[in-house]
LUMTI-835296 format. One record per residue (C-alpha): x, y, z. Coordinates in nm, 2 decimals, padded with zeros to 4 digits. Layout:
N
<seza <X; Y; Z>>
...
END
This chain:
208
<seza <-03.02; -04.10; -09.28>>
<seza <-02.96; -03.78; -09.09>>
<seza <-02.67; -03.55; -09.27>>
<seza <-02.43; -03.37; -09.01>>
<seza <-02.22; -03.11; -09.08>>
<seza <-01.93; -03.09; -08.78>>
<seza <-01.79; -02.72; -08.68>>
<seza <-01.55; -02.73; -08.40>>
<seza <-01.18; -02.55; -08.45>>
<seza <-01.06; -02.86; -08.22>>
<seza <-00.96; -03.09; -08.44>>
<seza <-00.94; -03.38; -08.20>>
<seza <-01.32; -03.32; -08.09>>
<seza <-01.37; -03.27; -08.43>>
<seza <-01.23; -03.67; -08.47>>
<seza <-01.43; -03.76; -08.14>>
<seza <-01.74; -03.65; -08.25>>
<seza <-01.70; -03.83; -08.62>>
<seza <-01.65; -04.20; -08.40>>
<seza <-01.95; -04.14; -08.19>>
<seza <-02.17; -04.09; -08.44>>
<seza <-02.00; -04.32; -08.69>>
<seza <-02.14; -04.61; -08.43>>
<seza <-02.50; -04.48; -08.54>>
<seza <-02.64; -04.67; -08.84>>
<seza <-02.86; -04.37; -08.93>>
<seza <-02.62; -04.09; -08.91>>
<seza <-02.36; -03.93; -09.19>>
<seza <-02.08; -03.73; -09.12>>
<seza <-02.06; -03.56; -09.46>>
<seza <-01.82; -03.26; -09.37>>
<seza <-01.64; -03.10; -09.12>>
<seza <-01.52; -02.71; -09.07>>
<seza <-01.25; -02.54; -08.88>>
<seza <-01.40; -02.22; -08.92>>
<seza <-01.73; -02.00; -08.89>>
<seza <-01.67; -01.93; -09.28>>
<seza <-01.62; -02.26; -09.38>>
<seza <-01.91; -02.43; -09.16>>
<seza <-02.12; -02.21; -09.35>>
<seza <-01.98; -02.30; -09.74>>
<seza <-02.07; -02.65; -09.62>>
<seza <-02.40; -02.60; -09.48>>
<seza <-02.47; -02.46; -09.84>>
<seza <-02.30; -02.70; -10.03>>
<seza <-02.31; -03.04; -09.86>>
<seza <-02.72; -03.11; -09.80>>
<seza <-02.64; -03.14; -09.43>>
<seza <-02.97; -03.20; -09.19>>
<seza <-02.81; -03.02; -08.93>>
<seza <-02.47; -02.82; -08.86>>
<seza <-02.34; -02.94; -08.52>>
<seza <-02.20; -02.59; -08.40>>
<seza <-01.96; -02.44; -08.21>>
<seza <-01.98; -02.09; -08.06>>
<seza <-01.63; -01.98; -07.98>>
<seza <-01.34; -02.06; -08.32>>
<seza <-01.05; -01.92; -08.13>>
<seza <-00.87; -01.57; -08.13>>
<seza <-00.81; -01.60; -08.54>>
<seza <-01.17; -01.63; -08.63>>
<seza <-01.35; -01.28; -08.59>>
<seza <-01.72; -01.47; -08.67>>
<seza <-01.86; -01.64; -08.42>>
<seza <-02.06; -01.99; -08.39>>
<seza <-02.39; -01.78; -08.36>>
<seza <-02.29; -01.53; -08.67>>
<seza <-02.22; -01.81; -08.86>>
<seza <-02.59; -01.99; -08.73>>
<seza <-02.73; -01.69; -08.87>>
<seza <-02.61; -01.71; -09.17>>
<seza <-02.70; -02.09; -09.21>>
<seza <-03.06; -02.03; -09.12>>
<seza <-03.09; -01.75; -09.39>>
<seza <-02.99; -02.00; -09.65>>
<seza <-03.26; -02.12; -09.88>>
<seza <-03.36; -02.54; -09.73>>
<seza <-03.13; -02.41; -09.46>>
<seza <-03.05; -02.73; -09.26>>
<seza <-03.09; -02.71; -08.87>>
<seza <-02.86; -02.61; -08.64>>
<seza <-02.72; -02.75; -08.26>>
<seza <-02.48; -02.56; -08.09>>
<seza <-02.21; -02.76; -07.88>>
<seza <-02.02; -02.56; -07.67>>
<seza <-01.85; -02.55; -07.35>>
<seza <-02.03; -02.17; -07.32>>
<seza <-02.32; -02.13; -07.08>>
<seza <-02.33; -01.76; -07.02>>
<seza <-02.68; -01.58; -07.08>>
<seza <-02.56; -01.39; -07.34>>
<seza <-02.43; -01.69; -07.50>>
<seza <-02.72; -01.88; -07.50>>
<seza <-02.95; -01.56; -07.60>>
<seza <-02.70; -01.50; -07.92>>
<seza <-02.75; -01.88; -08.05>>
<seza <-03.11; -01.91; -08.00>>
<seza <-03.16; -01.54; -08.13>>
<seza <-02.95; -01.63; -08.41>>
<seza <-03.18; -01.97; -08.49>>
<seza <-03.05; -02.24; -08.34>>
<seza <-03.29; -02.55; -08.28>>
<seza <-03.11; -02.65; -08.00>>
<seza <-02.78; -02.57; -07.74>>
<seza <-02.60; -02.83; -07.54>>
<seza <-02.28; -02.85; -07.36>>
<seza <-02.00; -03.03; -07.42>>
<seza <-01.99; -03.26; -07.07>>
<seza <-02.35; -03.38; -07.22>>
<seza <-02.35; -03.77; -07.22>>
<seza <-02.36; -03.90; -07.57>>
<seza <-02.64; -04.06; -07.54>>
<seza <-02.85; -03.72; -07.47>>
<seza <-02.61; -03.58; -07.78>>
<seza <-02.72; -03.83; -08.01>>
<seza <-03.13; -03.76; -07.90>>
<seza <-03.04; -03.39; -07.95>>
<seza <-02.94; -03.46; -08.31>>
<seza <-03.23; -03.68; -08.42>>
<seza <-03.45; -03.42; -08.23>>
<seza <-03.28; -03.11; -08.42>>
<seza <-03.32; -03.34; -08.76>>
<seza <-03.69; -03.38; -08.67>>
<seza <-03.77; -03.00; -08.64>>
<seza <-03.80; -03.00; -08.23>>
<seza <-03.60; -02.82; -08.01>>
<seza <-03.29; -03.00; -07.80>>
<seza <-03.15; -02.74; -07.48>>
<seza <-02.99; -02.93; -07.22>>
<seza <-03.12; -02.92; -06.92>>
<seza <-02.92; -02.65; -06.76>>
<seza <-02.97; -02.44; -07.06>>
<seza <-03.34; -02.53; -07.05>>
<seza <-03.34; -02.39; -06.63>>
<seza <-03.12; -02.12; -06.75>>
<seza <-03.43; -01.97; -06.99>>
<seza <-03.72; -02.05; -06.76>>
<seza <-03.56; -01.90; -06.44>>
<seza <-03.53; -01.57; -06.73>>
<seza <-03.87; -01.57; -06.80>>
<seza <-03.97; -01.60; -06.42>>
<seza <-03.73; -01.35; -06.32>>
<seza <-03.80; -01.09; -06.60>>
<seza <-03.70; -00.83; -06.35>>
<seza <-03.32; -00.93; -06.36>>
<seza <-03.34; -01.01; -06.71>>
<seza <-03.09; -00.77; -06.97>>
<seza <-03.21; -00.74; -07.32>>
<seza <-02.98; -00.91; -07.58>>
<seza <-02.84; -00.52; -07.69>>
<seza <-02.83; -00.48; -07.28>>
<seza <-02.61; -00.73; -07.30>>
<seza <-02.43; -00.67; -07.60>>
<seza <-02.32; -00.32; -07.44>>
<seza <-02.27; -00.51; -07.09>>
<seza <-02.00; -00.75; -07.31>>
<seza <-01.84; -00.44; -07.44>>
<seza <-01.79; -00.26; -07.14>>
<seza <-01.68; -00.55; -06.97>>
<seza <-01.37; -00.57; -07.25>>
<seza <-01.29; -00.24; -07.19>>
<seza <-01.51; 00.01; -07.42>>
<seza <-01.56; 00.32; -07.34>>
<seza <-01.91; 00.49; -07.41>>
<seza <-01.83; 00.61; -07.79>>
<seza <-01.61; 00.29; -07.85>>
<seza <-01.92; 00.11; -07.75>>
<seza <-02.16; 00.34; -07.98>>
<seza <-01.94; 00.32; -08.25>>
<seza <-01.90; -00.09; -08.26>>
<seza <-02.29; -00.09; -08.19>>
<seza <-02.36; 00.20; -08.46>>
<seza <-02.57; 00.41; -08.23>>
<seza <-02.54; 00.73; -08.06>>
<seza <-02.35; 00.80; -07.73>>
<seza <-02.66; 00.92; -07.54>>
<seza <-02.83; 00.56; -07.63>>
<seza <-02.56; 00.40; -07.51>>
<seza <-02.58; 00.56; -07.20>>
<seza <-02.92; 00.51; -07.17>>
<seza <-02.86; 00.11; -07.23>>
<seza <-02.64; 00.13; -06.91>>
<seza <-02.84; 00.32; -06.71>>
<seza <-03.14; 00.01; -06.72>>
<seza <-02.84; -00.22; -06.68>>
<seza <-02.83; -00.01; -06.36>>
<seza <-03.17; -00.03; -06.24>>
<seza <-03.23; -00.39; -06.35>>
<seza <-02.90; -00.50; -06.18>>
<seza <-02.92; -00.25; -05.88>>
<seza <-02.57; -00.09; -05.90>>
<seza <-02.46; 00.26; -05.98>>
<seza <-02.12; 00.13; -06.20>>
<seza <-02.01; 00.00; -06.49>>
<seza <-01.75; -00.18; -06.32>>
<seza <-02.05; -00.30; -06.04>>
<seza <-02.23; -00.38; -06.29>>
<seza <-02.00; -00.68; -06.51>>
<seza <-01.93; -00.81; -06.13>>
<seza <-02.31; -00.89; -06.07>>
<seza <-02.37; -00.96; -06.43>>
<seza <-02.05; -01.22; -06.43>>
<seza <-02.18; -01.38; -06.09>>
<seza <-02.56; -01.44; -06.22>>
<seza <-02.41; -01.61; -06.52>>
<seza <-02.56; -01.34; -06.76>>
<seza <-02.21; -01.27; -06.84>>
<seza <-01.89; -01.53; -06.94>>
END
């Protein structure tokens, strides 16, 4: 029988999810959580196999799905996680698998490939949809155009507005790192602004 933990703030997808895999013989709902916080109390306390995860809990919830996949994987028998998402930004991806995630889909995936992502995450294998899985090899071919995951971090912030020292501050590092974070955003991205830089970073999908 393969445990799931649900985490969605929808509470409807929440219900949707529950009646797909309720028509699975070998699958048990055993909790679901509204919240980052609570998604990982339950990961802790209710045995789960694997933690179906959101990434994004709404404007109320200052963790995110892949803080709170973090935290899961640093418990001791952590179970595994699969982030479900309607996210397919670089930086998105990057963060979950970064952050341990066994596997990422999105949430147009056809149940049937949901339900073989599950029993694959409860085996130990890893589960990217397809897109996702194009998404990281066209990365590794193209290392060129590729932003760290702190490239991108500072990329994110700029693009909501940071300055240079509100961007050092939130990253806890210095000013002149910061700047010289942007300027191989820059180079890699071949522009000579920050604002030039979110608009290519938005239209290569490295960027939500």
């Amino acid at each position: 029988m393969i445990r799931l933990v649900i985490a969605d703030d929808h509470p409807i997808v929440r219900a949707g999810l529950n009646a797909l895999f309720s028509l699975e013989p070998d699958f048990e709902v055993v909790a679901e959580a509204g919240t980052p916080d609570e998604a990982v109390d339950l990961a802790e306390n209710s045995n789960p196999d694997v933690v179906l995860m959101d990434l994004q809990f709404g404007s109320h919830a200052a963790a995110t799905g892949a803080d709170a996949t973090r935290r899961i994987r640093d418990l001791d028998a952590a179970p595994y996680v699969l982030v479900l998402t309607n996210y397919d930004s670089d930086a998105d991806i990057l963060n979950a698998i970064e952050a341990g995630a066994s596997g990422y889909l999105l949430k147009d995936a056809p149940p049937h490939e949901l339900i073989a992502a599950v029993r694959a995450a409860a085996a130990g294998e890893s589960a990217l949809a397809p897109v996702i899985a194009s998404r990281l090899l066209n990365r590794m071919r193209a290392p060129q155009i590729s932003l760290s995951s702190r490239e991108i971090q500072v990329l994110d912030l700029v693009a909501a507005g940071r300055s240079n020292t509100e961007v050092a501050e939130e990253l806890f590092v210095s000013e002149t790192t910061v700047k010289s974070h942007l300027a191989h955003i820059f180079s890699k991205l071949n522009v000579n602004s920050r604002t030039a830089a979110v608009s290519a970073a938005r239209r290569q999908g490295i960027l939500r």
